[in-house]
N, CA, C and O atoms as a MOPAC input file, in Angstrom:
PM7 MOZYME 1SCF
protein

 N     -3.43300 1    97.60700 1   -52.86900 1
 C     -4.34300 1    97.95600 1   -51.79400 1
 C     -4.46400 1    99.46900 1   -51.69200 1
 O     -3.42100 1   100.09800 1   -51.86800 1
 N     -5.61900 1   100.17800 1   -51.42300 1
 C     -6.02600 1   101.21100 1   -51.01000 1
 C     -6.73400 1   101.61300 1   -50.12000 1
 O     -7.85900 1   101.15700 1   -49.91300 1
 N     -6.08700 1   102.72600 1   -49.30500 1
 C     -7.09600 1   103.05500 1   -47.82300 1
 C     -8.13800 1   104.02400 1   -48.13000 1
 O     -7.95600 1   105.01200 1   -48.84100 1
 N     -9.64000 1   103.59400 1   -47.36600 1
 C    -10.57000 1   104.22800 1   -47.61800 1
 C    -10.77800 1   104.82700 1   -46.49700 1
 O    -10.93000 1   104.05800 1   -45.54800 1
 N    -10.85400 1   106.21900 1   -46.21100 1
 C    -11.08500 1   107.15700 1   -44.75900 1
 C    -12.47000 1   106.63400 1   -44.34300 1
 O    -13.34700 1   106.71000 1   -45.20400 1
 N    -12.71200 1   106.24400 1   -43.44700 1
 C    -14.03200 1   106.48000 1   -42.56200 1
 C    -14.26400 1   107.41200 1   -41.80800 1
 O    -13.40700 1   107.87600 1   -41.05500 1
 N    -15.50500 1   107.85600 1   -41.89000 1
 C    -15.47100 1   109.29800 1   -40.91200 1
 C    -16.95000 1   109.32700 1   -40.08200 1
 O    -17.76800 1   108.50100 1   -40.48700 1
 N    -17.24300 1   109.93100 1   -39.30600 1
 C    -18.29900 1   110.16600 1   -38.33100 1
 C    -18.65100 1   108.57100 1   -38.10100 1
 O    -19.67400 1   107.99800 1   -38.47500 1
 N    -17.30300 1   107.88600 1   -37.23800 1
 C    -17.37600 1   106.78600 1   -36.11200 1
 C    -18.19300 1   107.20500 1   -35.33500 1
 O    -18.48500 1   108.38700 1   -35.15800 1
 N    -18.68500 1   106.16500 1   -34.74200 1
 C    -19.24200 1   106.40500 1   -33.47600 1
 C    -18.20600 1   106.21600 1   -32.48800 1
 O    -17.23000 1   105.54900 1   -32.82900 1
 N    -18.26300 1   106.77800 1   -31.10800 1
 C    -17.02700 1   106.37800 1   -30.24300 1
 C    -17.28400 1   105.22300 1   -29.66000 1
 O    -16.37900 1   104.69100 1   -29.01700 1
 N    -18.52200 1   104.61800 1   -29.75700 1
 C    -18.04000 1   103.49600 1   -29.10600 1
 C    -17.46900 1   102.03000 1   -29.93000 1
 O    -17.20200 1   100.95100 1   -29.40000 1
 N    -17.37400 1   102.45400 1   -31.61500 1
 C    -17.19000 1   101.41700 1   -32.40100 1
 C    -15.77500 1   100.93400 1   -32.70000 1
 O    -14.81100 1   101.65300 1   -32.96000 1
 N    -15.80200 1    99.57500 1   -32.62000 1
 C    -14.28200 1    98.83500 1   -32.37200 1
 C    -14.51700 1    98.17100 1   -33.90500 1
 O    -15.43100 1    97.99800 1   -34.71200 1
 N    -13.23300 1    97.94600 1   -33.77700 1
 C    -12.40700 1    97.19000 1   -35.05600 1
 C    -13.40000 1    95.86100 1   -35.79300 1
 O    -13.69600 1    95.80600 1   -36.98700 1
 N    -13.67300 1    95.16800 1   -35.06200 1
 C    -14.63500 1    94.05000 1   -34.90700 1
 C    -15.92700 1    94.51100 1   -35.81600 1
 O    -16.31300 1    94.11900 1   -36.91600 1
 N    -16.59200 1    95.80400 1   -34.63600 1
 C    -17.56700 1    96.41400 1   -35.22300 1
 C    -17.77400 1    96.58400 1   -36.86100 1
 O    -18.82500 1    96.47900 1   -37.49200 1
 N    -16.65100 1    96.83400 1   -37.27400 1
 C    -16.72200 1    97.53900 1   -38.50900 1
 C    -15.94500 1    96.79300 1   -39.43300 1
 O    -15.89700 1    97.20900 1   -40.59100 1
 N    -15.29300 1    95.70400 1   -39.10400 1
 C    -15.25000 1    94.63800 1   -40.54100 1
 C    -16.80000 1    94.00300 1   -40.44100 1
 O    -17.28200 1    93.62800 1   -41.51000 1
 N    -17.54400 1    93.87100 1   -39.33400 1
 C    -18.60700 1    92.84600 1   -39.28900 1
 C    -19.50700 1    93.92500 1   -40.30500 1
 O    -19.93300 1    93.42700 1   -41.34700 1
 N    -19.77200 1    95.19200 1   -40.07300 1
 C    -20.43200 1    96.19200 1   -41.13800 1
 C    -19.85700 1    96.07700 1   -42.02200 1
 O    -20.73100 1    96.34600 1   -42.84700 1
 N    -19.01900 1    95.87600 1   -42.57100 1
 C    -18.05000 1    96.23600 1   -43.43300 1
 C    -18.72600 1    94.72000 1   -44.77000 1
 O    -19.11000 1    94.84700 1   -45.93300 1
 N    -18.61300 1    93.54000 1   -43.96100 1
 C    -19.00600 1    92.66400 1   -44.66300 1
 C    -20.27700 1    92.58700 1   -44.82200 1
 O    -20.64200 1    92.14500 1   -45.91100 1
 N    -20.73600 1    92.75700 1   -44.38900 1
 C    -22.65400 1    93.30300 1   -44.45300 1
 C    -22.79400 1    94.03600 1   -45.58900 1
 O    -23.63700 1    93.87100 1   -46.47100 1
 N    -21.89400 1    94.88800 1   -45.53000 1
 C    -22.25000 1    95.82400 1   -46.74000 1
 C    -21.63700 1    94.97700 1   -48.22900 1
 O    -21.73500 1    95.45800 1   -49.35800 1
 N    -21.13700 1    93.91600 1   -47.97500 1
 C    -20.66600 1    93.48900 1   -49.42200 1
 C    -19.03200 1    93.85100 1   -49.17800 1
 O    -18.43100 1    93.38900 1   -50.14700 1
 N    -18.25600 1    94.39000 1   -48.41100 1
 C    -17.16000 1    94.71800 1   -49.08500 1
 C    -15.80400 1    93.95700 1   -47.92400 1
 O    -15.84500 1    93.69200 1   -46.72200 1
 N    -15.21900 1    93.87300 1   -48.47600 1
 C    -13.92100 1    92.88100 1   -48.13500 1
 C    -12.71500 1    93.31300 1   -47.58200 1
 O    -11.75600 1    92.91100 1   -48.24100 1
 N    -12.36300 1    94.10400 1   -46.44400 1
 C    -11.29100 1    95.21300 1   -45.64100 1
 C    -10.25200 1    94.05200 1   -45.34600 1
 O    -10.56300 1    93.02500 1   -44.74300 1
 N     -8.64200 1    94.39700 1   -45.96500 1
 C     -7.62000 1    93.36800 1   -45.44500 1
 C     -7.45000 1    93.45800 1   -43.97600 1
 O     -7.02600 1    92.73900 1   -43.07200 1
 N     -8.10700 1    94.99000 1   -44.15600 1
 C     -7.57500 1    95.60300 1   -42.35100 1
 C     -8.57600 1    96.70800 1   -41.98600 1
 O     -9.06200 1    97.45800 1   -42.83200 1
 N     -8.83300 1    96.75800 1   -40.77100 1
 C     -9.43300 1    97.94800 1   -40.55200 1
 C     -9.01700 1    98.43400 1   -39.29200 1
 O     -8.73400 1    97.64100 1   -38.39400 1
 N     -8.92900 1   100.05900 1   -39.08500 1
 C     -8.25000 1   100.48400 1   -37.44200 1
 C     -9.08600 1   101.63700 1   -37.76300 1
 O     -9.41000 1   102.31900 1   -38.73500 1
 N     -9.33300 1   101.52600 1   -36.23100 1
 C    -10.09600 1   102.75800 1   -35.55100 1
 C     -9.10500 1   103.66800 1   -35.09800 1
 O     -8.08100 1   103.09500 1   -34.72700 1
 N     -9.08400 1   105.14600 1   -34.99400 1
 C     -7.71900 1   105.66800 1   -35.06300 1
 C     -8.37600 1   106.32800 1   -32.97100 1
 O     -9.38200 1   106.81800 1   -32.45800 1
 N     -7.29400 1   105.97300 1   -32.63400 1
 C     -7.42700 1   106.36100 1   -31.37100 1
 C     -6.27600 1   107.17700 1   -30.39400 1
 O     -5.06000 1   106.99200 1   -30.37800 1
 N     -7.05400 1   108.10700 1   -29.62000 1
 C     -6.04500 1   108.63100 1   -28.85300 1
 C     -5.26000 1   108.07500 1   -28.21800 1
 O     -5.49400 1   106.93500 1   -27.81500 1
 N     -3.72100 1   108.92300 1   -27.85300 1
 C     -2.49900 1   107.59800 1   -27.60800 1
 C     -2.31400 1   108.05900 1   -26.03300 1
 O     -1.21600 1   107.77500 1   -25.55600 1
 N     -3.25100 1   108.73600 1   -25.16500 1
 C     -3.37100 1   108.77200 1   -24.01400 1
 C     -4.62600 1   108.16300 1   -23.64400 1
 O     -4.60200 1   107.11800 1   -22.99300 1
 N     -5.67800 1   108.67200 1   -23.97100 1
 C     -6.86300 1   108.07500 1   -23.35500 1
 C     -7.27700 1   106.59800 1   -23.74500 1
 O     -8.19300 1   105.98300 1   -23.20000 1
 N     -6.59500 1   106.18500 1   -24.61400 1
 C     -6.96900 1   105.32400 1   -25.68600 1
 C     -8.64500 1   105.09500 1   -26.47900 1
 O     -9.13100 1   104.13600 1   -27.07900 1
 N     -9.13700 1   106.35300 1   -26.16200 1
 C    -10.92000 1   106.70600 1   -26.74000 1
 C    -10.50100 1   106.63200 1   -28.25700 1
 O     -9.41000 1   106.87000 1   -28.77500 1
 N    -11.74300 1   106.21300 1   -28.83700 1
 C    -11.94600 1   106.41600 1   -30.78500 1
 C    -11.79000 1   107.75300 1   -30.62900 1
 O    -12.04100 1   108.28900 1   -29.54900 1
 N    -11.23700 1   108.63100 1   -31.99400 1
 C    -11.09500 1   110.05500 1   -32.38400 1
 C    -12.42400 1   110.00900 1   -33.16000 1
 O    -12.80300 1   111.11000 1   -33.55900 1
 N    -13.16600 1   109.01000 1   -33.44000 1
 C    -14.44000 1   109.07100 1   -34.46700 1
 C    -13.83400 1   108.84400 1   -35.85400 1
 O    -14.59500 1   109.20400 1   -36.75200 1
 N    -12.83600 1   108.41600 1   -36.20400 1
 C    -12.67500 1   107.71300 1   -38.11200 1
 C    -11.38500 1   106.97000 1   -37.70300 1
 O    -10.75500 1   106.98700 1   -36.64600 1
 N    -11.17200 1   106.26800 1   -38.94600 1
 C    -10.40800 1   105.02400 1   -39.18500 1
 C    -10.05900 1   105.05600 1   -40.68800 1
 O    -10.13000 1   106.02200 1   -41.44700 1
 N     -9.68800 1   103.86000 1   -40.94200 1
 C     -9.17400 1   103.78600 1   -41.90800 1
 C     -9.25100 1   101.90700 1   -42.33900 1
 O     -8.87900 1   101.06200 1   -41.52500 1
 N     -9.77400 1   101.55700 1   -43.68100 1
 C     -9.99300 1   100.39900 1   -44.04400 1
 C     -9.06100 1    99.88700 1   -45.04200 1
 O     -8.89400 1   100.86100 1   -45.77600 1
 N     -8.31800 1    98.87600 1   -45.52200 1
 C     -7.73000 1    99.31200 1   -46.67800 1
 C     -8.47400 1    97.66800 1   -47.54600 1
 O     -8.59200 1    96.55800 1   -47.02600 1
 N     -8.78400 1    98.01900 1   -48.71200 1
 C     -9.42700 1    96.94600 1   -49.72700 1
 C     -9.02900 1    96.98300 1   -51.31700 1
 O     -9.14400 1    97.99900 1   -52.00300 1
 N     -8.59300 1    95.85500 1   -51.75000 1
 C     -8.35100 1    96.27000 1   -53.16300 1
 C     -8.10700 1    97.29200 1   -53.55600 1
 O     -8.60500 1    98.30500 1   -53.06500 1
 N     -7.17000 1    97.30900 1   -54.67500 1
 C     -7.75800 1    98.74400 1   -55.71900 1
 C     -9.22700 1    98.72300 1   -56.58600 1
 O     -9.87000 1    99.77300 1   -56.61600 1
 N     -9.76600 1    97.48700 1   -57.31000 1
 C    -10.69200 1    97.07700 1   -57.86100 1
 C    -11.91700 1    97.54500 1   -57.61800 1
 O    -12.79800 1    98.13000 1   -58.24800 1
 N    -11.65000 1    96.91100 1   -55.94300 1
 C    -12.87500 1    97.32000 1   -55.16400 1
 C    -13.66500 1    98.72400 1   -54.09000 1
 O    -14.66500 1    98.82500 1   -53.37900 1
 N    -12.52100 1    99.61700 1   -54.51200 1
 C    -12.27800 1   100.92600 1   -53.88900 1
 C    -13.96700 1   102.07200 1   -54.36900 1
 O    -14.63700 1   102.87700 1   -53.72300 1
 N    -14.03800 1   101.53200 1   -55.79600 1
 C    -15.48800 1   102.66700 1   -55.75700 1
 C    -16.29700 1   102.17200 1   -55.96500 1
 O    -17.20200 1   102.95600 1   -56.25300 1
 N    -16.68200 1   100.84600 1   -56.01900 1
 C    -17.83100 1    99.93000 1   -55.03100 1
 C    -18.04300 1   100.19800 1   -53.95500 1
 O    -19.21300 1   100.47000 1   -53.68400 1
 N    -17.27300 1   100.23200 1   -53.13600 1
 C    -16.60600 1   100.17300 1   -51.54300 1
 C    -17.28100 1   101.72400 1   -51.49900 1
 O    -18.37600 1   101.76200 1   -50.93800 1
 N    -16.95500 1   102.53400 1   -51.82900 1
 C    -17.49800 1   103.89100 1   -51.35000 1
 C    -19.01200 1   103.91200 1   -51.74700 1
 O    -19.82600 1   104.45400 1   -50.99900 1
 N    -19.49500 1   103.16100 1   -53.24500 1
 C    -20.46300 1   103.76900 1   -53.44300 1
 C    -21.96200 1   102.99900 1   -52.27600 1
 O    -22.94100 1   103.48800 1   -51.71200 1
 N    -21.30900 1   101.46500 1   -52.41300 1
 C    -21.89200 1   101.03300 1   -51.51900 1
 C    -22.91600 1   101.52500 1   -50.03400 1
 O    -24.08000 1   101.42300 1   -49.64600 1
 N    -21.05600 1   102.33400 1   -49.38400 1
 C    -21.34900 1   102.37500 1   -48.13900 1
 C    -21.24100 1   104.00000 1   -47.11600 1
 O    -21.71300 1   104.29800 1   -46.01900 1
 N    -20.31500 1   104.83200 1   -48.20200 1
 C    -20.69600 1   106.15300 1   -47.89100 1
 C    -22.02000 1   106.84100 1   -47.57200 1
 O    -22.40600 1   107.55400 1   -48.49800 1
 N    -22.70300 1   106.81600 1   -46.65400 1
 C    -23.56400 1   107.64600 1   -46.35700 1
 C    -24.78200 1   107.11700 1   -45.53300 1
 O    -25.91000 1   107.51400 1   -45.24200 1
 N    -23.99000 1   106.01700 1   -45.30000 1
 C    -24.93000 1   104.40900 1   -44.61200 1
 C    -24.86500 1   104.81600 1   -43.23700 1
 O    -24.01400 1   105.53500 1   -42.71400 1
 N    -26.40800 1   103.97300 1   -42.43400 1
 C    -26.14800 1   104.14400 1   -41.02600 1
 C    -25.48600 1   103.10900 1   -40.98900 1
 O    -25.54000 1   102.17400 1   -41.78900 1
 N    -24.29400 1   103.30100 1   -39.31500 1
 C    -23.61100 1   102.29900 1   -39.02100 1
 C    -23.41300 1   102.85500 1   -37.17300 1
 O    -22.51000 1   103.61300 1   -36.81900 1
 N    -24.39600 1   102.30900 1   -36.28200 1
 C    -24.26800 1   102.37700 1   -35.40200 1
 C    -25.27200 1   103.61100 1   -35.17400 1
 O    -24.99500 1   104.24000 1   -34.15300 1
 N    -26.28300 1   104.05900 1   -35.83200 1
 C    -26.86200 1   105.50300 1   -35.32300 1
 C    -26.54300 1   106.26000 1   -36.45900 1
 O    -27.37900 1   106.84400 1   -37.15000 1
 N    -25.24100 1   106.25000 1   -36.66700 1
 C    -24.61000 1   107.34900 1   -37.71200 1
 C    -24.34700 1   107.46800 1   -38.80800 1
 O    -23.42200 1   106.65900 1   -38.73900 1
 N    -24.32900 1   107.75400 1   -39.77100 1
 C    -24.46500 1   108.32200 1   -41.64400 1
 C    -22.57000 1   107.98600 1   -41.53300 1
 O    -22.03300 1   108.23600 1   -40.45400 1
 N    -22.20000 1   107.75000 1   -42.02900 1
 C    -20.60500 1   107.03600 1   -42.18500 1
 C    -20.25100 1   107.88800 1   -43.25500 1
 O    -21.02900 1   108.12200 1   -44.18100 1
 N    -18.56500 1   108.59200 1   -43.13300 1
 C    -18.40100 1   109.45000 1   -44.63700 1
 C    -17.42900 1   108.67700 1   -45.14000 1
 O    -16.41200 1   108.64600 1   -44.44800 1
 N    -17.41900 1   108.09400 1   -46.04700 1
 C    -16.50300 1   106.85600 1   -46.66400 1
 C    -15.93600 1   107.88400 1   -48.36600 1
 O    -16.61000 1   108.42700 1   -49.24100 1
 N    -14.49400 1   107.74900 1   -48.17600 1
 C    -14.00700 1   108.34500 1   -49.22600 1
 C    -12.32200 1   107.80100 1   -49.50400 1
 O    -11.67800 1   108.24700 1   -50.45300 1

């Protein structure tokens, strides 16, 4: 398994949110977390997905630069 950074979240996007994109786009996350502050509990805006090794530069080429919620997603 390998983790793929997500970057420019939107703040209001949850875990849910983004396997349901995630499978839309074709690609298959064992896990996905939104990385959040450990006081406010708000999104910081990126996460982290982790999918195959196989499927790691599919997975980017796919979906790096995609709207997802409004926003261009930086997937690396």
């Amino acid at each position: 398994m390998k983790r793929l950074y997500i970057g420019n979240l939107p703040y209001r996007a949850t875990e849910a949110d983004l396997v349901a994109w995630l499978q839309q786009q074709g690609v298959e996350a064992s896990s996905v977390n939104v990385m959040r502050d450990r006081f406010s509990n708000e999104s910081r805006g990126f996460g982290f997905a982790e999918v195959e090794d196989s499927e790691v530069d599919r997975a980017v080429e796919l979906c790096n630069a995609k709207q997802f919620m409004g926003r261009a997603l930086v997937i690396n």
